[in-house]
C-alpha positions, 0 to 999 in steps of 0.5 A, spaced: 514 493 476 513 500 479 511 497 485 517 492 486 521 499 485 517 503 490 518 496 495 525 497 493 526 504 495 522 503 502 527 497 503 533 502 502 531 508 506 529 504 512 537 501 512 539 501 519 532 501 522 529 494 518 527 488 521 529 481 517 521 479 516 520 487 513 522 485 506 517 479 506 511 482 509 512 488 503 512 483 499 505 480 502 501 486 504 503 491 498 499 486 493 494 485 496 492 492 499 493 494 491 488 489 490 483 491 495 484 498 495 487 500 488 484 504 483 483 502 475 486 507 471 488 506 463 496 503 466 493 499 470 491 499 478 494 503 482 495 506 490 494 513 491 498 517 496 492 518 499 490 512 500 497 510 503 497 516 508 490 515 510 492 508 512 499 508 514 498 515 519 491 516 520 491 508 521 484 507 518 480 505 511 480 511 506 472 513 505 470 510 499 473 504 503 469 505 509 463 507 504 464 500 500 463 496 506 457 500 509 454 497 503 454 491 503 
């Protein structure tokens, strides 16, 4: 539910500016990001914003990632 309002918020800031595919593409790639990198918590799994900046600006894996891959 809170990620549906969240991809609906982002979908509405980006009037004017969005692309027919950006929707669908929210609609694919937010569950899995919250699947591979998403936390534990008591409510249930969750993105930090850390996370989120750290790939959205910085455009690389958040540390705890990169230290996951390393050891396998």
């Amino acid at each position: 539910m809170q990620l549906r309002t969240m991809m609906d918020a982002n979908f509405a800031h980006a009037a004017g500016r969005r692309r027919r595919i950006d929707r669908r593409l929210m609609e694919s790639e937010w569950p899995v990001l919250l699947a591979v990198l998403g936390k534990p918590s008591t409510e249930g799994t969750y993105l930090s914003l850390t996370d989120i900046r750290t790939l959205v600006t910085d455009r690389r894996l958040p540390g705890r990632v990169t230290e996951r891959l390393k050891s396998h």
